[in-house]
C-alpha positions as a Markdown table, in Angstrom:
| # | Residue | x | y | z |
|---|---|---|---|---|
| 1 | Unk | -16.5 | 32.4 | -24.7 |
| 2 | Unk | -16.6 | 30.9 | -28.1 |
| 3 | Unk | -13.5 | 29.3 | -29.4 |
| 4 | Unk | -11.6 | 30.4 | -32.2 |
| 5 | Unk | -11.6 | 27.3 | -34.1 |
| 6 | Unk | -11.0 | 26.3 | -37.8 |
| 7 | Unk | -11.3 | 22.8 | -36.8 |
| 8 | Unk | -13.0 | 20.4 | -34.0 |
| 9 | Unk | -10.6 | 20.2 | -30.4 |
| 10 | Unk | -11.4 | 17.0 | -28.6 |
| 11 | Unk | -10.2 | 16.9 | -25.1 |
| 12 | Unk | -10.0 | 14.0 | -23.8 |
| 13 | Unk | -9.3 | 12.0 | -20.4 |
| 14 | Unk | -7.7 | 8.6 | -19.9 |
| 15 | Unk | -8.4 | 6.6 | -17.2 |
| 16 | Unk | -6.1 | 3.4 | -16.8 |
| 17 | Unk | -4.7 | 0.2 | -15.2 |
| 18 | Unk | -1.5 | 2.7 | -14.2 |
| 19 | Unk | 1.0 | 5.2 | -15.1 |
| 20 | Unk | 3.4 | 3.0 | -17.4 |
| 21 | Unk | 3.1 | 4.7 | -20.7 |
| 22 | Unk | 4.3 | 1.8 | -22.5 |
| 23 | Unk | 2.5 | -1.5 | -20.8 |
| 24 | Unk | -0.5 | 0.1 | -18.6 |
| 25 | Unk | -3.6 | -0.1 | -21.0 |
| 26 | Unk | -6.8 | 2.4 | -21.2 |
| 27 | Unk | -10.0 | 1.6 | -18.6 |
| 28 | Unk | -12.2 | 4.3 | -19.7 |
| 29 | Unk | -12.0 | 7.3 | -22.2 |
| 30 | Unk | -14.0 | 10.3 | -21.9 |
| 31 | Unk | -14.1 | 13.5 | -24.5 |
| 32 | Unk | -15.7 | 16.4 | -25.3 |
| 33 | Unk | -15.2 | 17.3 | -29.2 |
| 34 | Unk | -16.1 | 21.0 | -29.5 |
| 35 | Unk | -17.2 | 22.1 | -33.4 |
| 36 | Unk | -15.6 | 25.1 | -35.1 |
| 37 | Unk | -19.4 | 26.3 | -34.3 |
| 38 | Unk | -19.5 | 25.8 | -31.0 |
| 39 | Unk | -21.7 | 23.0 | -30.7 |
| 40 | Unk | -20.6 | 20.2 | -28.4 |
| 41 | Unk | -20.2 | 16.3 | -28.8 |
| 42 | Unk | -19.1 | 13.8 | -26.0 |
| 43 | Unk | -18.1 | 10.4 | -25.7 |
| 44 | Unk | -17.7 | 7.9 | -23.2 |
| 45 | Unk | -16.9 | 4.4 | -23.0 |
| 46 | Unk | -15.3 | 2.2 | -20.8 |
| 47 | Unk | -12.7 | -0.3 | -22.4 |
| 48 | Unk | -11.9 | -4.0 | -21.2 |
| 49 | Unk | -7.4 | -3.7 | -21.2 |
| 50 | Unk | -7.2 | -7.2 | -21.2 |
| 51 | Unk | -4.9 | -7.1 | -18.1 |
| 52 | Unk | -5.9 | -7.2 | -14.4 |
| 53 | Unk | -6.3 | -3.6 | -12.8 |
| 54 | Unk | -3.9 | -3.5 | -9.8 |
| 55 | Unk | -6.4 | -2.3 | -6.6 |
| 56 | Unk | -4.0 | 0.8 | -6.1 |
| 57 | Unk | -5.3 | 2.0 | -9.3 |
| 58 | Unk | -9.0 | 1.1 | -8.6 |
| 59 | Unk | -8.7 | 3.0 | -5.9 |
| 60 | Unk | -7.9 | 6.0 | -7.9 |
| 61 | Unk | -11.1 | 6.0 | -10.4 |
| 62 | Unk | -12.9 | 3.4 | -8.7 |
| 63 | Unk | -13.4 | 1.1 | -11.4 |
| 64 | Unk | -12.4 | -2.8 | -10.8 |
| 65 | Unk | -12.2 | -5.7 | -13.2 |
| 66 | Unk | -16.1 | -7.3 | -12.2 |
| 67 | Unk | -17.3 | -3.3 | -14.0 |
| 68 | Unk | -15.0 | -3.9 | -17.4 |
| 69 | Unk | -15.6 | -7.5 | -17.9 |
| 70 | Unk | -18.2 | -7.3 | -20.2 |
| 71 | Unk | -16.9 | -4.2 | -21.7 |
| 72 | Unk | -15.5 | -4.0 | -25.1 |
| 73 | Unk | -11.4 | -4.5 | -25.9 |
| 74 | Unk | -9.7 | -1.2 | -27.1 |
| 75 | Unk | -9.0 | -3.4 | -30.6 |
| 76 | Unk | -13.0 | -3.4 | -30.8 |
| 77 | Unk | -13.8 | 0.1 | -30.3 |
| 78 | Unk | -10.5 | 1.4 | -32.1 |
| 79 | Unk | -11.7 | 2.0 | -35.6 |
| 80 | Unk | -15.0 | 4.2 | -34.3 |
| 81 | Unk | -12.8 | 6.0 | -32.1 |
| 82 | Unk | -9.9 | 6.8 | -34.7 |
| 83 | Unk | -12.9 | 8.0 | -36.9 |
| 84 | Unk | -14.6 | 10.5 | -33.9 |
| 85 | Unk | -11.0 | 12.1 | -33.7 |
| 86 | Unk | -10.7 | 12.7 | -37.4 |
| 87 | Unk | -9.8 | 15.6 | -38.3 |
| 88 | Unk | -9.3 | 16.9 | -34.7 |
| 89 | Unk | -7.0 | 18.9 | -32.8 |
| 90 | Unk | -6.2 | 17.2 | -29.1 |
| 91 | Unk | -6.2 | 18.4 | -25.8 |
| 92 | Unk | -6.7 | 17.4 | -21.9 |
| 93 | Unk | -4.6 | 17.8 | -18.5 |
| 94 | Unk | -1.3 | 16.4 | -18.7 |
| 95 | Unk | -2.2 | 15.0 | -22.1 |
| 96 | Unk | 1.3 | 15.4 | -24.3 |
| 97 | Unk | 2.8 | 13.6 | -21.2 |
| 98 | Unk | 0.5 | 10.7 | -20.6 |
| 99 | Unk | -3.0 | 10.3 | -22.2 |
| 100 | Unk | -2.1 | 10.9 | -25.8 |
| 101 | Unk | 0.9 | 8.7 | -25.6 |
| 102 | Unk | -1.2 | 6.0 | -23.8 |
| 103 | Unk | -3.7 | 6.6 | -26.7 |
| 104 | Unk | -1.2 | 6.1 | -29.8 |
| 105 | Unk | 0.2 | 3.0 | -28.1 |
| 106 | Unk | -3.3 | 1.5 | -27.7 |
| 107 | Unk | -3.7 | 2.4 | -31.5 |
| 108 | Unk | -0.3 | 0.6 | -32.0 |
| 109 | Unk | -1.4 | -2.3 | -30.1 |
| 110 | Unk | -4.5 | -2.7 | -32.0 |
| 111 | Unk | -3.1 | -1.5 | -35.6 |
| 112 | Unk | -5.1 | 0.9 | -36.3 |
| 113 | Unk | -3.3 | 4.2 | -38.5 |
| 114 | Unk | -4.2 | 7.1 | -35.9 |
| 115 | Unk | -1.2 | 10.0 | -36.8 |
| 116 | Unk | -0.3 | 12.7 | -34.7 |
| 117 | Unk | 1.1 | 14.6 | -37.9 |
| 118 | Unk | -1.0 | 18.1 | -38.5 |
| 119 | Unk | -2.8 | 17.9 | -35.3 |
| 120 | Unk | -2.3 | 20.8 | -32.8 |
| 121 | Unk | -2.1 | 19.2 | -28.9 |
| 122 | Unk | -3.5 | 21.3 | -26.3 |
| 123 | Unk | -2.0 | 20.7 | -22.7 |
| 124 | Unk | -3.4 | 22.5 | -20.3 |
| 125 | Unk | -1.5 | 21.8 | -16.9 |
| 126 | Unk | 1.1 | 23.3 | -19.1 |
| 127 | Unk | -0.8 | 26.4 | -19.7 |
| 128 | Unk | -1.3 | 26.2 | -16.1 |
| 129 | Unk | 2.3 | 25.8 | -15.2 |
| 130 | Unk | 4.0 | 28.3 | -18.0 |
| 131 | Unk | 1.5 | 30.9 | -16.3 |
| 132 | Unk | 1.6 | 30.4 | -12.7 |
| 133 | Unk | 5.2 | 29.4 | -12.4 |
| 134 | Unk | 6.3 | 26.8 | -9.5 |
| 135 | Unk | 9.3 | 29.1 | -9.2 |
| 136 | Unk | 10.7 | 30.2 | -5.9 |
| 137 | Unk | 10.9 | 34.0 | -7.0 |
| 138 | Unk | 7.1 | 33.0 | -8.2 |
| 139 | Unk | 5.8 | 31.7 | -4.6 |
| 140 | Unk | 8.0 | 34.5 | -3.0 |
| 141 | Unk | 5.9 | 36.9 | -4.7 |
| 142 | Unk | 2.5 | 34.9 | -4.4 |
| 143 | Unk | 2.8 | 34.2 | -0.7 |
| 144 | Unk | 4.9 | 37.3 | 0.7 |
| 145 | Unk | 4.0 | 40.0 | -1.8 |
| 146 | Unk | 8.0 | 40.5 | -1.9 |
| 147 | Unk | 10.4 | 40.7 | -5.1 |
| 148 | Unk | 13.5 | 37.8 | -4.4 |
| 149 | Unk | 16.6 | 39.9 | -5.0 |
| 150 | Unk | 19.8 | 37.9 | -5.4 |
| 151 | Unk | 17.7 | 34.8 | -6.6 |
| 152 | Unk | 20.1 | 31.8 | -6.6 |
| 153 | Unk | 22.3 | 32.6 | -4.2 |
| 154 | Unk | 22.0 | 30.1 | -1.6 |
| 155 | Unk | 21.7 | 31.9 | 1.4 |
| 156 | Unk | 19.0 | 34.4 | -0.4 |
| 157 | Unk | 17.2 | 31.4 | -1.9 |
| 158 | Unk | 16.9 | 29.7 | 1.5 |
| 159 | Unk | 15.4 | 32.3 | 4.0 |
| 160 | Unk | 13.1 | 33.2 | 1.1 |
| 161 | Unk | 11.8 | 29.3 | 1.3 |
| 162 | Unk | 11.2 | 29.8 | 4.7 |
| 163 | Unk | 9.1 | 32.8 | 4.7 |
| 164 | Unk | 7.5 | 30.8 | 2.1 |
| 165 | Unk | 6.9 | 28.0 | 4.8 |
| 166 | Unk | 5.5 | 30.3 | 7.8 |
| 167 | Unk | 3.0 | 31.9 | 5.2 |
| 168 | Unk | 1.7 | 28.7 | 3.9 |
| 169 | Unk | 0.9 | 27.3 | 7.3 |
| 170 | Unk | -0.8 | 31.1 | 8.3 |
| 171 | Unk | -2.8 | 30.7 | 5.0 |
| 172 | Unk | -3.9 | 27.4 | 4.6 |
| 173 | Unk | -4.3 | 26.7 | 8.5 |
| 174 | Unk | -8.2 | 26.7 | 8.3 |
| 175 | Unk | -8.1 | 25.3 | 4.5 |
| 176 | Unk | -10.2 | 22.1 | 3.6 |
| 177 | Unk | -8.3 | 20.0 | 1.3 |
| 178 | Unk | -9.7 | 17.1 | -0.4 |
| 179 | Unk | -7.7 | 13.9 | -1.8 |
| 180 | Unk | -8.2 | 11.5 | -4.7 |
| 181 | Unk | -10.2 | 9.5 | -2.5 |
| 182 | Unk | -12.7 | 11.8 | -1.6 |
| 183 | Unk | -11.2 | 12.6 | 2.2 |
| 184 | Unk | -11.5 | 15.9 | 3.7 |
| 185 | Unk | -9.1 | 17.4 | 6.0 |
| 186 | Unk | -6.9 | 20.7 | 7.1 |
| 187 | Unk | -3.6 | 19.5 | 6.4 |
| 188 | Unk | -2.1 | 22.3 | 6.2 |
| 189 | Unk | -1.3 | 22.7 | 10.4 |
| 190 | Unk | 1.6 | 23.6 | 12.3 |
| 191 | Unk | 3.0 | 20.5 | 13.0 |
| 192 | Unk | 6.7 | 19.4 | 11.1 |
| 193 | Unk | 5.3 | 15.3 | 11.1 |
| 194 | Unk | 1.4 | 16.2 | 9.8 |
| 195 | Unk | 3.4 | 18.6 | 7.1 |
| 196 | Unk | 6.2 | 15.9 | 5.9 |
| 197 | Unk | 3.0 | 13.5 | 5.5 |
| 198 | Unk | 1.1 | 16.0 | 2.8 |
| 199 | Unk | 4.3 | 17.5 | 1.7 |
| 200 | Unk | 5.1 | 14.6 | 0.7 |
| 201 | Unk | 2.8 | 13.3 | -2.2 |
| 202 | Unk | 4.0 | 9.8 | -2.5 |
| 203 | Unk | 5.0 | 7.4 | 0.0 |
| 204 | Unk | 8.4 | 6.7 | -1.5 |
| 205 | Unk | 10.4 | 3.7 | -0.1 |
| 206 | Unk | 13.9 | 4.8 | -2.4 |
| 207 | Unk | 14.5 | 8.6 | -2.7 |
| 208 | Unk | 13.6 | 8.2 | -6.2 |
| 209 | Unk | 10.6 | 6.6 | -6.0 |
| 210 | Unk | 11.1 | 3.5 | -7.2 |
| 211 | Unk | 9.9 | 1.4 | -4.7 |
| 212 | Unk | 6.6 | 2.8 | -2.9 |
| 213 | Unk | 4.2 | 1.9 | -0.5 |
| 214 | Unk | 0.7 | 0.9 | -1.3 |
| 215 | Unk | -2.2 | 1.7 | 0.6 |
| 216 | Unk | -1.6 | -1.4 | 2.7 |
| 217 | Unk | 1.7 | -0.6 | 4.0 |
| 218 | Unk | 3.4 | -2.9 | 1.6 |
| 219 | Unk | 6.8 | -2.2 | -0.7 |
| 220 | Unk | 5.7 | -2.7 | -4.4 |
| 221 | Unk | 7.9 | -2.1 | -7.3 |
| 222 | Unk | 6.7 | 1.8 | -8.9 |
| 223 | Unk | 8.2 | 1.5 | -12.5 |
| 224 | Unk | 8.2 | -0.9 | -15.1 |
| 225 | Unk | 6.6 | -4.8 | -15.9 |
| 226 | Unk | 6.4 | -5.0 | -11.9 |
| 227 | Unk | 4.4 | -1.7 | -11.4 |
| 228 | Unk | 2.2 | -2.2 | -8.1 |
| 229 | Unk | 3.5 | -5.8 | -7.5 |
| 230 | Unk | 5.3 | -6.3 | -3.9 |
| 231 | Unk | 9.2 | -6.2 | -3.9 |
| 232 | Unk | 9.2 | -9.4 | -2.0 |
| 233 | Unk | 7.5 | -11.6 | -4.1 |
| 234 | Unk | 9.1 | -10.2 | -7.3 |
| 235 | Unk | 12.5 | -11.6 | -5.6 |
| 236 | Unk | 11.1 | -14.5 | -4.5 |
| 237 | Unk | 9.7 | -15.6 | -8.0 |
| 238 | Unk | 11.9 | -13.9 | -9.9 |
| 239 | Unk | 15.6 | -14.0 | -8.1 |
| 240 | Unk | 17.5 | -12.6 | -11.3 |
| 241 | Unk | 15.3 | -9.6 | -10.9 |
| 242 | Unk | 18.0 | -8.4 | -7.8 |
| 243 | Unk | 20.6 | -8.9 | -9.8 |
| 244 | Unk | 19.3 | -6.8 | -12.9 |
| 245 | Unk | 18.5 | -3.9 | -10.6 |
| 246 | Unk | 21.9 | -4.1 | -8.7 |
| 247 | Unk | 23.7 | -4.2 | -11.9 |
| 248 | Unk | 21.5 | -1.6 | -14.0 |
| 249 | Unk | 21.7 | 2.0 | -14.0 |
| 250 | Unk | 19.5 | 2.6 | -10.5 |
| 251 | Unk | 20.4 | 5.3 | -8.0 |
| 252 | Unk | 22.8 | 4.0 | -4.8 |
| 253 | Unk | 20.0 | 4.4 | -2.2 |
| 254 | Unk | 17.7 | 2.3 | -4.5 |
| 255 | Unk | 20.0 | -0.5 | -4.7 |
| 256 | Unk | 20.4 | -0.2 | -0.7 |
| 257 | Unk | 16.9 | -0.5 | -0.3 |
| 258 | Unk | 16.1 | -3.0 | -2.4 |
| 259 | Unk | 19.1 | -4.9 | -0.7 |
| 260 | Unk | 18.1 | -4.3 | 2.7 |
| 261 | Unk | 14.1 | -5.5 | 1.7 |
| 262 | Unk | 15.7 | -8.7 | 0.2 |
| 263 | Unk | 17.9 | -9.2 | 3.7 |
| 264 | Unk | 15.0 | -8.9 | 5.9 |
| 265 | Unk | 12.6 | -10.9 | 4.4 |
| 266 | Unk | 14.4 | -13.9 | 2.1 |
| 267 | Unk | 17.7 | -14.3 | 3.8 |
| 268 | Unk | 18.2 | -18.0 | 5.1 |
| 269 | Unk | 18.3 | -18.9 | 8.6 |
């Protein structure tokens, strides 16, 4: 299908040193600008960020500081790229949340006039999501063929989520599922432990994700200048850091985890 188009689209695709809109920096940038006459132009470069790239995110998009080294800095490359996406409307996958604000701080960073005024930004996850709802009454439907009457009322909404449950695991027990890392498995099986495992997404430490576990088994800090760095050496070199958290605006449970890591591995003896 040819696209309706009075002016180019690029979609693009970020890869990064992590999810921090405001310190992570750009890896890798990837797009395809489509013309209003269909014709197609891609890009690809991969971008030195000037800042180490934590192995939990390596992991992701396999690239590692020894393949950017000699790569060019974002500041380098900036102009060129400002001047491919001239003109164009924007779009990608989760793009309005993360890669075009990752892209206009880079731009910030390296003072370069890119606007956002005019341009038309494409998301299309949220396509995806406005269509195919993640509603209850929308699985309900999609999984049990059944209209939810009396949708939130508690006791309605609840044995509708478990009939939800038993056709999922009758579905997807023979389903292949494949991870960011390339692993195949069925995890969809009827077992409550193998289910909380894939049902769960991240390996939270906090309710609230704060503090997660990397691939190693080790606590690491999930937001802000400490992203992907363990809890206990944060404390250890930076003690006031305990203090900022207990006194900041952090959920209960975070504070009593990040209390209870501190107790078990710094307290005196």
């Amino acid at each position: 299908m040819k696209l309706n188009l009075t002016r180019p689209i690029a979609f693009f695709d970020l890869e990064t040193t992590g999810v921090n809109v405001a310190s992570d920096r750009i890896v890798e940038i990837a797009i395809v600008k489509i013309m209003p006459d269909g014709t197609k132009e891609l890009k690809e470069k991969r971008i030195n960020p000037t800042i180490p790239i934590p192995l939990e995110s390596s992991l992701v998009h396999g690239i590692y500081d020894k393949d950017i080294s000699d790569a060019p800095t974002f500041k380098a490359i900036g102009k060129s790229l400002a001047d491919f996406l001239k003109d164009c409307d924007l779009g990608g996958y989760n793009s309005n949340k993360f890669d075009i604000p990752v892209l206009m701080e880079e731009f910030l960073r390296a003072e370069i006039d890119f606007s956002l005024e005019g341009r038309n930004c494409v998301d299309v996850q949220n396509i995806f999501h406005q269509m195919e709802q993640r509603t209850l009454k929308a699985a309900y439907k999609f999984y049990c063929g059944k209209e939810l009457v009396n949708a939130h009322a508690a006791l309605a909404d609840i044995e509708a989520t478990f009939e939800v449950f038993l056709s999922q695991i009758e579905r997807y027990k023979d389903t292949e599922f494949t991870d960011k890392k390339g692993n195949t498995s069925k995890p969809v099986v009827n077992d409550m432990k193998a289910l909380s495992d894939f049902s769960g997404v991240t390996k939270n430490v906090d309710l609230a994700g704060r503090i997660i576990y990397n691939d190693k088994g080790v606590e690491v800090f999930n937001f802000g200048k400490h992203t992907g760095k363990p809890v206990v050496d944060v404390l250890k070199q930076e003690p006031s850091y305990y203090a900022w958290m207990q006194n900041g605006d952090f959920p209960l449970y975070t504070k009593k985890v990040l209390t209870r890591i501190k107790l078990r591995n710094l307290s005196t003896k």
